[in-house]
C-alpha angles and dihedrals in degrees: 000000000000128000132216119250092240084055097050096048084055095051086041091106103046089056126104114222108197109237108224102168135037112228109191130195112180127205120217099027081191117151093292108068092048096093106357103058116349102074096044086075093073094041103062133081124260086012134111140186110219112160147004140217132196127147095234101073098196087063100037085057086043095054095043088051094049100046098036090262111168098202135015126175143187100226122071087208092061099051094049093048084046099115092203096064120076105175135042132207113200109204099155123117110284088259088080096034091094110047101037084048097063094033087059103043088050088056082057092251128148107241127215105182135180126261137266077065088233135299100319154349093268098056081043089063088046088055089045090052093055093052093064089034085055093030081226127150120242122189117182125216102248087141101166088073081070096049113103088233103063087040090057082056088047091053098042090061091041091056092038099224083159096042121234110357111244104185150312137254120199132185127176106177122179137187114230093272093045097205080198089074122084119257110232129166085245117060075218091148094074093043100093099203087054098042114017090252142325137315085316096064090058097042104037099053093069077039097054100034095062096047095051082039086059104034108024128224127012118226103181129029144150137147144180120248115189128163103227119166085048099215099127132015098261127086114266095189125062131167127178138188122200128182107197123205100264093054101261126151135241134188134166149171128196118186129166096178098077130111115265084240077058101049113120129170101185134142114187111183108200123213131171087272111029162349130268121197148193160135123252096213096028136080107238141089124199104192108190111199142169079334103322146104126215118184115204118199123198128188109253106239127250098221104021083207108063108084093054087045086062100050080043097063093031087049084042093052096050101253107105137022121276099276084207121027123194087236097056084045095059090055086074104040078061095060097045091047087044091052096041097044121122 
């Protein structure tokens, strides 16, 4: 049968058109996604980088001549009206999340954007929200859930080479100048109406996420957040206590007041049978079992991002699960709002 021109263009809208290629534009093309995200796009398959934004236009064009970029603009709104662009990263600081989320969603893009998902658990809601208005898809960069690491702790539990777990000790302990923290021109990271908080609300979300991505919901949580070395106006010092559903035990500590001889990055989850234990930033397992100790050693990757950049397109295209929901994001903005809260 063939349809008049004036009929298709009626039908235009109810027709599924098959997505076969991802098309990214990223907002905020600042210093972290130099190395740790931006390049992966071009680097995996069925994904493209097509175009930039950053609001100084001298460095946006600086950063799309560099990477092989084609276009770069100054302006977020044109990138997210730009058709040929089907797909946005948001790596700008938390303030922005929100907004360019729902900007984007409404211009009938797939959104990637950073973690932590944006200032707090309430304008995460309102993102979560615009992705069912819009009937959008939403996938948040907790990368570290796509690291074979993680996934060899993952695999570890599953497989319950240290029994039943019993609980957790964290401890992420920082000198003042934290070399785990990303430089940026803009000490935004300790400006609270641009981050969400201080130095905790960069490191514990990678911290959080895993633990609700290994052991589920959490039924029971609460923490102390003082500012103790008074240098600034946000709080140095955070501890936090989570009792998961299955009764498992959480406890952390995060300081950025300790010596550099003092500084420590070290999970050590504790089973009937065993220890399991990591760093969060590192790139090494000691898995203490029935009297012995296995090391397991993994490569550190070139571009962090990469992994979770995989599962994102193949989840975009239609071919695999969302590797990050909004709704399993959320789970751990309730905790850091729940351990920061006055």
């Amino acid at each position: 049968m063939c349809l008049s021109p004036r009929i298709f263009l009626k039908l235009l809208p109810q027709i599924k058109f098959k997505m076969e290629e991802i098309r990214w534009g990223i907002i905020g093309c600042g210093d972290v996604t130099e190395v740790k995200s931006g390049p992966a796009f071009n680097k995996v398959p069925n994904s493209r980088l097509i175009a930039v934004m950053r609001r100084d236009a001298e460095k946006a064009k600086d950063y799309a001549q560099r990477h092989n970029v084609p276009k770069w603009y100054d302006d977020a709104n044109l990138l997210i009206e730009d058709p040929e662009i089907n797909s946005i990263y948001i790596a700008t600081p938390p303030l922005n999340h929100e907004d360019y989320t729902i900007r984007a969603l409404a211009a009938g893009k797939f959104v990637y954007v950073e973690k932590p998902m944006t200032l707090n658990t309430e304008s995460a809601k309102r993102m979560t929200h615009a992705v069912e208005k819009y009937k959008g898809k939403l996938t948040v960069a907790h990368y570290r859930r796509a690291q074979p690491l993680f996934l060899k702790v993952s695999e570890l539990l599953k497989e319950k080479v240290i029994g039943d777990p019993l609980f957790i000790r964290l401890d992420m302990l920082q000198a003042k100048k934290a070399k785990l923290i990303a430089n940026a021109a803009e000490n935004w990271r300790i400006n609270p109406s641009i981050s969400g908080g201080g130095l905790f609300h960069d490191l514990a979300p990678h911290q959080l996420d895993l633990m609700v991505f290994y052991f589920g919901d959490a039924k029971k949580f609460s923490g102390i957040s003082v500012n103790q070395n008074k240098r600034t106006t946000i709080d140095d010092m955070v501890t936090g206590q989570i009792l998961f559903e299955n009764d498992i035990v959480f406890n952390g500590n995060w300081s950025f007041n300790v010596t550099e001889a003092n500084e420590l990055d070290l999970c050590q989850i504790y089973g009937t049978d065993g220890k399991i234990s990591f760093s969060v930033f590192g790139n090494e397992i000691t898995l203490e079992s029935k009297g012995t100790e296995v090391k397991y050693r993994f490569e550190r990757l070139q571009h962090v991002q990469q992994p979770m950049i995989e599962k994102v397109v193949q989840y975009f295209l239609g071919h695999a699960e969302n590797p990050c929901t909004a709704e399993e994001a959320i789970k751990s903005m309730q905790l850091m709002d729940a351990f920061t809260s006055k």
